[in-house]
Residue frames as qw, qx, qy, qz and C-alpha x, y, z in Angstrom:
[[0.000, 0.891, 0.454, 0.000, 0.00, 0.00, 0.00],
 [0.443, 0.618, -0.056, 0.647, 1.09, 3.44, -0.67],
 [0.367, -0.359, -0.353, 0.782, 2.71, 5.68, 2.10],
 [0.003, 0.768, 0.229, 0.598, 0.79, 9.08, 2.59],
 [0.543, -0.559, -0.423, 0.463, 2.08, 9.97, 5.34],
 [0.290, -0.368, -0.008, 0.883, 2.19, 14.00, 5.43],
 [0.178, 0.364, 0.586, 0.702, -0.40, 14.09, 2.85],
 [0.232, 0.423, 0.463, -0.744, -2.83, 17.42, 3.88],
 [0.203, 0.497, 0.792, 0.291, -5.98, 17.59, 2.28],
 [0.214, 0.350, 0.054, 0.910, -7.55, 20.66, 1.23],
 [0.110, 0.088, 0.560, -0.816, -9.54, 22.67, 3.90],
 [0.218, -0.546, -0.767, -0.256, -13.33, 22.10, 4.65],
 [0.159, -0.170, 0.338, -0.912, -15.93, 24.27, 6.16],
 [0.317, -0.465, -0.815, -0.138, -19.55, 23.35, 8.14],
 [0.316, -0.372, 0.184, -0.853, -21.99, 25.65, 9.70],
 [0.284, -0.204, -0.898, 0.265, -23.29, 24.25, 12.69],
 [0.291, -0.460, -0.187, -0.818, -26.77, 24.87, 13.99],
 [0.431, -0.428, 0.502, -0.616, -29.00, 24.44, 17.15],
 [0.873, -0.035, 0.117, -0.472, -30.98, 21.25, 15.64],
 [0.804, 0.226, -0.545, 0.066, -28.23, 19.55, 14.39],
 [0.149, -0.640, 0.405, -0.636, -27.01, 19.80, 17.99],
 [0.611, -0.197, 0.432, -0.633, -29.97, 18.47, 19.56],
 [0.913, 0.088, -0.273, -0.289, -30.42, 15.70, 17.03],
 [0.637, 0.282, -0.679, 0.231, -26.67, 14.36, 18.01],
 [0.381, -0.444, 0.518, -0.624, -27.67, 14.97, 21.66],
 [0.740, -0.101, 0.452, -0.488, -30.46, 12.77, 21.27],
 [0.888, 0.324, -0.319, -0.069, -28.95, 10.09, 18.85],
 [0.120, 0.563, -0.646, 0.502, -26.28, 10.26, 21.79],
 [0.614, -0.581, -0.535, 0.005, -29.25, 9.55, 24.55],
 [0.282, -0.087, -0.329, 0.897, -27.39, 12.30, 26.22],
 [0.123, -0.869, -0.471, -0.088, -31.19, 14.27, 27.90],
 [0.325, -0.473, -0.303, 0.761, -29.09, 17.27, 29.10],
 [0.196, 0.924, 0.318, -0.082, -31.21, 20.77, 28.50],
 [0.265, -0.755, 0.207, 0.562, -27.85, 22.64, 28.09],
 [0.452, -0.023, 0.819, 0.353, -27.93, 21.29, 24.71],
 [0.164, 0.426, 0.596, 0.661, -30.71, 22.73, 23.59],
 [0.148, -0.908, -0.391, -0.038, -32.11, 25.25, 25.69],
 [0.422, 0.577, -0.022, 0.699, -30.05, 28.81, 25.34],
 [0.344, -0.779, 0.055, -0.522, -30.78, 30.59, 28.26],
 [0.828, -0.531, 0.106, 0.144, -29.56, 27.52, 30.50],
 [0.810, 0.322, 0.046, 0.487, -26.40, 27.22, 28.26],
 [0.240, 0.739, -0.200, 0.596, -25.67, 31.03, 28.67],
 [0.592, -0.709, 0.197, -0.329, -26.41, 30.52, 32.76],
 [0.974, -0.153, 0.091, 0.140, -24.01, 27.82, 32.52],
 [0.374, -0.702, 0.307, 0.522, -21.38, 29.86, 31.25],
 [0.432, 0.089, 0.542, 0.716, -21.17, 29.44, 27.48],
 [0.139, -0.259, 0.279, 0.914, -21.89, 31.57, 24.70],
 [0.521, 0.190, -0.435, -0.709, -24.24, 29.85, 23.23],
 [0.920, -0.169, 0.268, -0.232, -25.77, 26.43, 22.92],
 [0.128, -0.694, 0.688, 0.167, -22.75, 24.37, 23.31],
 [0.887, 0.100, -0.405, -0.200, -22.45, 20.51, 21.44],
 [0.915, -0.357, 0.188, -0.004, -22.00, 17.48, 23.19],
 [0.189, -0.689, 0.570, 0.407, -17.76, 17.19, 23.33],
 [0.601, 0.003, 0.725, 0.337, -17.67, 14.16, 20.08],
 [0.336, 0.773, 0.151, -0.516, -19.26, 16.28, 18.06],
 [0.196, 0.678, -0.589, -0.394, -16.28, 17.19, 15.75],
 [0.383, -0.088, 0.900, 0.187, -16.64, 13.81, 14.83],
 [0.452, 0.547, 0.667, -0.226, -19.64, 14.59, 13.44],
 [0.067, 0.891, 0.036, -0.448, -18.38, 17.55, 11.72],
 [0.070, -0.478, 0.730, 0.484, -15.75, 15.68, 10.19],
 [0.336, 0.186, 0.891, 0.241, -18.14, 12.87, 8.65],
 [0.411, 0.716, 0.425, -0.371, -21.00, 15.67, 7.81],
 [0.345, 0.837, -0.234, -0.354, -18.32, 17.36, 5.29],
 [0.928, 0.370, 0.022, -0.051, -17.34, 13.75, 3.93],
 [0.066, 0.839, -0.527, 0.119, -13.72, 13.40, 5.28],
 [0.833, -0.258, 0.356, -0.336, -13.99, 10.07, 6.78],
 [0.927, 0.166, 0.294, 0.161, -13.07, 7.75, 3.76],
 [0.160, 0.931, -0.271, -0.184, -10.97, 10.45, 1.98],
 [0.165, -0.705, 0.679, 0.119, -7.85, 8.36, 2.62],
 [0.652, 0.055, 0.739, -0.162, -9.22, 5.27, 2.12],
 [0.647, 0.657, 0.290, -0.255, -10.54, 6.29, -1.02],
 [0.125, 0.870, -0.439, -0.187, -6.88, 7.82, -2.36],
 [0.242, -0.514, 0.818, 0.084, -5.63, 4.52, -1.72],
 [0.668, 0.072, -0.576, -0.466, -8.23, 2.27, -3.59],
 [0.062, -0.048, 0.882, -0.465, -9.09, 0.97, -0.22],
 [0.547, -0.334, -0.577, -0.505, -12.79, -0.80, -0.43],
 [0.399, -0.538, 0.105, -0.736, -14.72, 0.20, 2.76],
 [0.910, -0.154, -0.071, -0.377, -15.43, -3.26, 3.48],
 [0.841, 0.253, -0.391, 0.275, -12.02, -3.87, 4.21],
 [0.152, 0.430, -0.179, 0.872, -11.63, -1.30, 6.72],
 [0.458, -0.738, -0.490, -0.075, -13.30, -0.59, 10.28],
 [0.047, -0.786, 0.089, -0.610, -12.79, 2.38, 12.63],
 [0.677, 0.033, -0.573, 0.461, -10.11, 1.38, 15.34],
 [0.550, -0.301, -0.499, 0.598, -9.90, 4.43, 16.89],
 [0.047, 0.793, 0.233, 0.561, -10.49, 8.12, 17.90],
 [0.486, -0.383, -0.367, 0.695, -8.94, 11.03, 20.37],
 [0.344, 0.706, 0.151, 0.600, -9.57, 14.50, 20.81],
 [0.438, -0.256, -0.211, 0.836, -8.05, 17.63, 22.43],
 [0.048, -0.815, -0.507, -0.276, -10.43, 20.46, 23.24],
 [0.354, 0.372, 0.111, 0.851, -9.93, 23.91, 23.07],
 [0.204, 0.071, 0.272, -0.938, -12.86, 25.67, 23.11],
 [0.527, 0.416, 0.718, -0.186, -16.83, 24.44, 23.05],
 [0.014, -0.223, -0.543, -0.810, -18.45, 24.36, 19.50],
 [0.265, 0.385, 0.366, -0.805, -21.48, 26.81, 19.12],
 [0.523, 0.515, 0.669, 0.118, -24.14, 26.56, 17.64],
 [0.415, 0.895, 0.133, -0.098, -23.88, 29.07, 14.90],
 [0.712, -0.350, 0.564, 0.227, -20.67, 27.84, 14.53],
 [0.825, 0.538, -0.097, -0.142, -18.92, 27.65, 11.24],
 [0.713, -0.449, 0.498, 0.205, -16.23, 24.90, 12.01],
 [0.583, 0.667, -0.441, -0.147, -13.23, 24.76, 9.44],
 [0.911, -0.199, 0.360, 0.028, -11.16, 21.97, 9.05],
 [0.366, 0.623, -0.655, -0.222, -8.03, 20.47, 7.62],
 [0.983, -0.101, 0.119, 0.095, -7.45, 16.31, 7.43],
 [0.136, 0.670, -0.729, 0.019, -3.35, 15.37, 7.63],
 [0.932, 0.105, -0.348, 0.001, -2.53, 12.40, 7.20],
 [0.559, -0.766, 0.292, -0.125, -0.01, 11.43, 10.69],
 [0.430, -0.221, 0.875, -0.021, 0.83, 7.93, 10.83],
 [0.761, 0.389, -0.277, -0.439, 1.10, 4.90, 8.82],
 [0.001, -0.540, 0.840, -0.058, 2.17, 1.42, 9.70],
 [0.807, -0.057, -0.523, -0.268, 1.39, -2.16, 9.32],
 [0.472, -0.381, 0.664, -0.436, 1.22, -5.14, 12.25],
 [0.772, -0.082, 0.604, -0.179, 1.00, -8.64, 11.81],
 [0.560, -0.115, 0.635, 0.520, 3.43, -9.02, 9.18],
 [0.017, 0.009, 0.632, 0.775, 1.44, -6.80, 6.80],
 [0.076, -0.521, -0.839, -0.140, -1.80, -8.34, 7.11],
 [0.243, -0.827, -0.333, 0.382, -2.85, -4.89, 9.27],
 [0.386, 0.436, 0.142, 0.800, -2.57, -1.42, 7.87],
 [0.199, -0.759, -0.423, 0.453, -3.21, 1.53, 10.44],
 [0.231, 0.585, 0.298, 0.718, -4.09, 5.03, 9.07],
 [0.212, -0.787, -0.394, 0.424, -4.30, 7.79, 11.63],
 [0.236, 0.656, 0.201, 0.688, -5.42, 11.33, 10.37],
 [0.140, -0.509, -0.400, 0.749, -5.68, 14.59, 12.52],
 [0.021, 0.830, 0.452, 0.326, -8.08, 17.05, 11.93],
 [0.186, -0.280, -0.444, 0.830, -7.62, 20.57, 13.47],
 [0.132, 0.495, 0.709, 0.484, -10.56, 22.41, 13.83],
 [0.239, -0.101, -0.180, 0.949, -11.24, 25.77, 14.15],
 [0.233, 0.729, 0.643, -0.036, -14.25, 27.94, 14.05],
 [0.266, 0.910, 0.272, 0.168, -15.08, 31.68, 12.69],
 [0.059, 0.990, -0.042, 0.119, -13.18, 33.16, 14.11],
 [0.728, 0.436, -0.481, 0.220, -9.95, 30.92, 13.48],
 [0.340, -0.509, 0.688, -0.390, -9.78, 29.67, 17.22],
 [0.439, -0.081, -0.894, 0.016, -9.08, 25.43, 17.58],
 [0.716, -0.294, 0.151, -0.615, -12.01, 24.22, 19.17],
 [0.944, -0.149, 0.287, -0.061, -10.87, 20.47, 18.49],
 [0.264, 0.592, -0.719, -0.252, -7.93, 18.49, 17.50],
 [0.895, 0.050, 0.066, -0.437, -9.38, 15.47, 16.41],
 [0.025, 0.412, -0.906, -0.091, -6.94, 12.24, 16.01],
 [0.891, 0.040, 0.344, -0.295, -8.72, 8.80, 14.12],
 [0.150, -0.482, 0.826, 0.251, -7.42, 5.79, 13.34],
 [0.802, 0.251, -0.023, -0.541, -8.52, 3.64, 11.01],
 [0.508, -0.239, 0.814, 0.149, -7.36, -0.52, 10.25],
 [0.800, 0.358, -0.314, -0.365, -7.74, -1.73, 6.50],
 [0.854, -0.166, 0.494, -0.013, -7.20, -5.25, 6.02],
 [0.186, 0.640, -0.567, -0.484, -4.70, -6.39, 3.74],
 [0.890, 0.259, 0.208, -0.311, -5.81, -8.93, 1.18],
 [0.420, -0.428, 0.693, 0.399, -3.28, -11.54, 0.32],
 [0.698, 0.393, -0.146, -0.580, -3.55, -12.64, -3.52],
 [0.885, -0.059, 0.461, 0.012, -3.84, -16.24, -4.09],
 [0.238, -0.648, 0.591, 0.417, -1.20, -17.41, -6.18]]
């Protein structure tokens, strides 16, 4: 498989709103009002109504960043499964939010003689007003298909 390590893809933007918010609240099962009710959110100390902290995960699959790498490499999905995922928070996202992004490729390396390929990307993401709200680290395992001789 090719090496991409260092490869940066080109920047994304998403505007985040109040409902997509709530929906990932409640596709979360996470009932907290601070989520969707503004007035608690502001008594609570944010700015706004603030998203549940995985979010940016959401933010990165809403603007179709997910397979990127996978795809570059002629990796078929179905060889692949989502290993891992870290992130490093900044500042809360808001709703009215417009969250930019960049995908780098980190790391590459294989494990079990080959058979295992790990891909780990970082995201940094920033909103409007070009402050990191998340740095997003996922890793991703493709199987490697031996051909039969």
């Amino acid at each position: 498989m090719q090496n991409i390590v260092g490869k940066n893809y080109p920047p994304f933007s998403v505007p985040v709103d109040r409902e997509w918010i709530a929906a990932f609240a409640d596709a979360i099962g996470d009932p907290d009002p601070v989520y969707r009710d503004e007035a608690l959110a502001r008594a609570r100390g944010f700015a706004g109504i603030p998203a549940p902290p995985t979010f940016g995960f959401a933010v990165v699959m809403k603007a179709n960043q997910s397979f990127m790498v996978l795809d570059e490499l002629g990796v078929p999905k179905t060889r692949a499964m989502h290993a891992e995922q870290a992130f490093e928070y900044a500042a809360p996202i808001l709703a009215g939010d417009v969250i930019t992004g960049r995908q780098r490729v980190a790391e590459q390396y294989d494990k079990k003689g080959g058979a295992l390929t790990f891909l780990v990307s970082e995201f940094d993401l920033r909103n409007q007003r070009d402050e990191t709200v998340v740095t997003l680290r996922t890793t991703v395992v493709v199987r490697n298909v031996q051909e039969n001789a």
